[in-house]
C-alpha positions as a Markdown table, in Angstrom:
| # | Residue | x | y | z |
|---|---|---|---|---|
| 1 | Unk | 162.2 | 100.0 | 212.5 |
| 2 | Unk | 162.1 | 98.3 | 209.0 |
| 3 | Unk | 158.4 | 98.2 | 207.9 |
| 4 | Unk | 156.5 | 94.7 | 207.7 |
| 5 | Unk | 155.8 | 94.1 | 204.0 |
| 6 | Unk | 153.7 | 91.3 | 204.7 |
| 7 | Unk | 150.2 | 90.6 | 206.6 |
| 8 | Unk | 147.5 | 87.8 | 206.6 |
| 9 | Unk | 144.9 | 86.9 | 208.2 |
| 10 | Unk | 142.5 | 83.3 | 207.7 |
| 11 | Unk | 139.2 | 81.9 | 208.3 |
| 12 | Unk | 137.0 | 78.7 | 208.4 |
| 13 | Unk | 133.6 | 78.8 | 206.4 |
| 14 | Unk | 131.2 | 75.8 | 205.9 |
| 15 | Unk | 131.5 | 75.6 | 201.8 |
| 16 | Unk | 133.7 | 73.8 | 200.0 |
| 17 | Unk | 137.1 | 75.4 | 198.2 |
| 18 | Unk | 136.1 | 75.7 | 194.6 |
| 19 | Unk | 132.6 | 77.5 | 196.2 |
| 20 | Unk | 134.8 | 79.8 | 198.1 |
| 21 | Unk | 137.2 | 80.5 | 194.9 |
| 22 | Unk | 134.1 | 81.4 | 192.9 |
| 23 | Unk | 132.8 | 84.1 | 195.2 |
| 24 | Unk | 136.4 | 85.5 | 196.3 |
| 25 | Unk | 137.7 | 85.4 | 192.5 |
| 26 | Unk | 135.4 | 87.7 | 191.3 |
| 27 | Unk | 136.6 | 91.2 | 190.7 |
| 28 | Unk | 133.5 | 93.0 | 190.3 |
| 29 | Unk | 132.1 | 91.0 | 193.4 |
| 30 | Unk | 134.5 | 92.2 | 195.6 |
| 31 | Unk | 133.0 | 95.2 | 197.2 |
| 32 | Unk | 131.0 | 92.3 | 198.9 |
| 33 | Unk | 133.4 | 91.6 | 201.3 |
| 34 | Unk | 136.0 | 94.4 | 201.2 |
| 35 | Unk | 135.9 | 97.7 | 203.4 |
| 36 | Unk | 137.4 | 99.5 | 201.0 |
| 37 | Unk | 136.3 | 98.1 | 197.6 |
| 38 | Unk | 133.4 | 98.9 | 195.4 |
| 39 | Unk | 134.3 | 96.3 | 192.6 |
| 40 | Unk | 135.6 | 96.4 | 189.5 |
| 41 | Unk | 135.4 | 96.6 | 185.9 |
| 42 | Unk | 137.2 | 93.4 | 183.7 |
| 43 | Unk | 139.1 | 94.7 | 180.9 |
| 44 | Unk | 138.9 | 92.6 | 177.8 |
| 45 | Unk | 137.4 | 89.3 | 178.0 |
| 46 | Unk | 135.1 | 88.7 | 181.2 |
| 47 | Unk | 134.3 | 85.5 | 182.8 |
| 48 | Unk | 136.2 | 83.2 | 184.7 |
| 49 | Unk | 139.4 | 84.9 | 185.6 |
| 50 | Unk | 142.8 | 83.9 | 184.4 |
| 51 | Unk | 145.8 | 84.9 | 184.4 |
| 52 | Unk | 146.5 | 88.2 | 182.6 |
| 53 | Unk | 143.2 | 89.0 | 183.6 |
| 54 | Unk | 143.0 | 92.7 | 183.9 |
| 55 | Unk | 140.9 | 94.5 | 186.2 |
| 56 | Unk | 140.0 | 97.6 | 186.9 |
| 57 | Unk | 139.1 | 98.3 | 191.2 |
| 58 | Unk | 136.7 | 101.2 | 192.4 |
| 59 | Unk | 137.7 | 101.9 | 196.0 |
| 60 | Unk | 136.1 | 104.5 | 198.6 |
| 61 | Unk | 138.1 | 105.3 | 201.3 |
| 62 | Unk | 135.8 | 108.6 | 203.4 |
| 63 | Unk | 135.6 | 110.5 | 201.0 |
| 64 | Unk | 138.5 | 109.5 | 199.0 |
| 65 | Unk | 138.0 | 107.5 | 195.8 |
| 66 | Unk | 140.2 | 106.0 | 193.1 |
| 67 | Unk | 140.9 | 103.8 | 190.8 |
| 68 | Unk | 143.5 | 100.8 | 190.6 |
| 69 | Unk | 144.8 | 98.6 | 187.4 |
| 70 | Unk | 145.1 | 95.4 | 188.5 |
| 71 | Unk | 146.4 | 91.8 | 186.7 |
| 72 | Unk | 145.6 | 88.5 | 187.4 |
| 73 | Unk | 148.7 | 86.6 | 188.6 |
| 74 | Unk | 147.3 | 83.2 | 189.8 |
| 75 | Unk | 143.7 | 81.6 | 189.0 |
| 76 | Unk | 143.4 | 78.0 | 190.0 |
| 77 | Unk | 140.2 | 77.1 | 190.8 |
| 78 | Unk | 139.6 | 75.9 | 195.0 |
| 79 | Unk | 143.5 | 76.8 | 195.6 |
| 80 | Unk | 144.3 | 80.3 | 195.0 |
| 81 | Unk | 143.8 | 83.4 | 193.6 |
| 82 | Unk | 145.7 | 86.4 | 193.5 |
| 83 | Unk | 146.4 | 89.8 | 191.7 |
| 84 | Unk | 149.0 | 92.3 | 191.8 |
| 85 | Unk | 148.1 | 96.2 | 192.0 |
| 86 | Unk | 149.9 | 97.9 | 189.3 |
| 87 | Unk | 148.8 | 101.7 | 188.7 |
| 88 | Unk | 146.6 | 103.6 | 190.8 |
| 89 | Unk | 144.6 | 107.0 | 190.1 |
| 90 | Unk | 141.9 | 108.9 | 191.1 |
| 91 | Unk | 139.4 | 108.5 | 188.0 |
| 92 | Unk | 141.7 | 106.6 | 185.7 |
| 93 | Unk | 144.4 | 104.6 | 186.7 |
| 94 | Unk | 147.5 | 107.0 | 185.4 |
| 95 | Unk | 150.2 | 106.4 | 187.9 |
| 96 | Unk | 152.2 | 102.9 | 187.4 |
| 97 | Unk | 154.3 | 101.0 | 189.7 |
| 98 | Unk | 154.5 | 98.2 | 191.9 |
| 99 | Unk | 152.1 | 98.9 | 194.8 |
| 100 | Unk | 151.1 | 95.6 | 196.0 |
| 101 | Unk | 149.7 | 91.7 | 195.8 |
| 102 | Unk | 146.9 | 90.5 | 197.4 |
| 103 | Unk | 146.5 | 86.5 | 197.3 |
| 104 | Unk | 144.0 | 84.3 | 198.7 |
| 105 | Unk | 144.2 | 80.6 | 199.4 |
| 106 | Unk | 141.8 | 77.8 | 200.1 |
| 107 | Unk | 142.4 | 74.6 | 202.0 |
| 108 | Unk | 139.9 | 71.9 | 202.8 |
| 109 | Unk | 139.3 | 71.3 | 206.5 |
| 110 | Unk | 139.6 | 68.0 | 207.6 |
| 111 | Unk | 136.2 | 68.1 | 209.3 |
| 112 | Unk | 134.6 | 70.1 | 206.5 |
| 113 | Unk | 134.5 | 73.5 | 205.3 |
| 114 | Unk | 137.7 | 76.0 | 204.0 |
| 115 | Unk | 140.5 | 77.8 | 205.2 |
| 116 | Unk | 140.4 | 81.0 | 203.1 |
| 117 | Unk | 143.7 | 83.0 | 203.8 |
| 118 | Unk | 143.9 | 86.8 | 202.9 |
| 119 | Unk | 147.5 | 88.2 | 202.6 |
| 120 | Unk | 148.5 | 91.6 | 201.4 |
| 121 | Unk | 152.2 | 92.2 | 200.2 |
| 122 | Unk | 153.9 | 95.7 | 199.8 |
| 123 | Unk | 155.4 | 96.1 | 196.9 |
| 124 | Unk | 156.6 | 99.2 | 197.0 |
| 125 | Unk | 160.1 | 97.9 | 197.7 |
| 126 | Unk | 161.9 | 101.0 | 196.0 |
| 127 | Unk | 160.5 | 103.3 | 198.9 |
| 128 | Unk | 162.7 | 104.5 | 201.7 |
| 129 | Unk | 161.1 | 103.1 | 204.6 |
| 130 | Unk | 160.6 | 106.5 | 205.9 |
| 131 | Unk | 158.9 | 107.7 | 202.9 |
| 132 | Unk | 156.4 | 104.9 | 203.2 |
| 133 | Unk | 156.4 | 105.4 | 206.4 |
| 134 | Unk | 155.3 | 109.4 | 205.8 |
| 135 | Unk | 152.8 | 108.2 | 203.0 |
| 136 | Unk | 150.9 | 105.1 | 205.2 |
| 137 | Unk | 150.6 | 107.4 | 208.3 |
| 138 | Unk | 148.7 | 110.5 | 206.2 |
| 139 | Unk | 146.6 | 108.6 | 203.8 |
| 140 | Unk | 145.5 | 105.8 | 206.7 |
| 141 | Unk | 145.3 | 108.3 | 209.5 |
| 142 | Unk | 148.1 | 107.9 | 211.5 |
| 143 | Unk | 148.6 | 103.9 | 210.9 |
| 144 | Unk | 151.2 | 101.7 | 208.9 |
| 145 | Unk | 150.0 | 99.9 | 205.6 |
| 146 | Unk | 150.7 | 97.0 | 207.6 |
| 147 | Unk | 148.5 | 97.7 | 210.7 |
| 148 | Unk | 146.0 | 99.1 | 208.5 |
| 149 | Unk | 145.4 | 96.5 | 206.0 |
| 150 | Unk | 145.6 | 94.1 | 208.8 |
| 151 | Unk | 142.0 | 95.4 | 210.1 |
| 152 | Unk | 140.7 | 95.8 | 206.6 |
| 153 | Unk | 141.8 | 91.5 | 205.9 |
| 154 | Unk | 140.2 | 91.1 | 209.5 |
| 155 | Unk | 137.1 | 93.1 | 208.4 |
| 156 | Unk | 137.1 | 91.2 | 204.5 |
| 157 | Unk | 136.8 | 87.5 | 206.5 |
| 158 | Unk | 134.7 | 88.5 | 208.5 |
| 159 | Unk | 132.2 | 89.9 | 206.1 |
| 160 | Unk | 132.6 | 87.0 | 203.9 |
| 161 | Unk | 131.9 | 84.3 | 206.8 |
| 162 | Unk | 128.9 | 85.8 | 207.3 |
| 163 | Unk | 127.8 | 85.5 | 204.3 |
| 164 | Unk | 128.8 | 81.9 | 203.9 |
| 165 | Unk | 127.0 | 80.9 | 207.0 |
| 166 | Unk | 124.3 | 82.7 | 206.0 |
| 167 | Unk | 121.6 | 80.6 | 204.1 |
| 168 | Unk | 120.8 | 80.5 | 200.4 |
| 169 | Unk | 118.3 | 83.4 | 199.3 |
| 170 | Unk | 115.6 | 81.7 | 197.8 |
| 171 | Unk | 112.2 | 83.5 | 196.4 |
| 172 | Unk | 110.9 | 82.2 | 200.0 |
| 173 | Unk | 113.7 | 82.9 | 202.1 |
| 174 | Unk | 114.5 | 86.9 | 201.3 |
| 175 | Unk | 116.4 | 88.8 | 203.9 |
């Protein structure tokens, strides 16, 4: 069976799309929301990303860690941002090559609130599916990329809805 290349997931939260953009389009925020993620470090000029925009992601898997190059592909503020995954290492990203694209969207609802939409594309489109297929199952544990970043989008929304419906810190109000 040909392997699924492509998985999303979405979800409502009560703030408006350019709110939502702000917190999701923040690489060294994203350990926030992402099972896997511990942030990032902006190469060159920080600030408001753009495109170009080259990152640098921390991830913790157990006790697995590495490192992930990362540009900036789309940045349009309250509609999308996205990034493709371009070398990967374990201290320094050393090994190059299409590995994937995440993207994330945001739609007003009609009565209020945003659709933010998580989707994760494989791009490693010059792997034998049974290659891939070897590789996903021994580096997730016996699960496809698909099926596993699938739970980790699920687990992403849901940590960031939480935190949207959760309300403003304030001096007074600390949790």
């Amino acid at each position: 069976m040909p392997r699924v290349l492509t998985v999303s997931g979405s979800v409502v939260v009560p703030i408006a799309p350019r709110e939502a953009y702000a917190l999701i389009a923040d690489p060294a925020g994203m350990g926030r929301w992402s099972p896997e993620n511990e942030g990032a470090v902006v190469r060159g000029e920080d600030g408001a990303p753009y495109p170009g925009m080259v990152f640098d992601g921390r991830n913790r898997r157990g006790f697995v860690r590495w490192t992930t190059r990362c540009t900036v592909t789309a940045a349009e503020p309250g509609e999308r941002f996205a990034f493709k995954v371009r070398a990967i290492g374990l201290r320094r990203p050393v090994v190059r090559g299409p590995i994937a694209t995440w993207e994330y969207r945001f739609a007003a609802e009609p009565g209020g609130g945003t659709r933010v939409t998580e989707t994760w594309t494989d791009d490693r489109r010059g792997w034998p599916d049974a290659a891939a297929w070897l590789f996903d199952h021994v580096v997730t544990s016996g699960h496809s990329f698909a099926d596993f970043q699938r739970r980790n989008i699920a687990a992403t929304l849901r940590r960031f809805a939480e935190r949207c419906a959760a309300p403003a810190e304030s001096p007074g109000n600390r949790r």
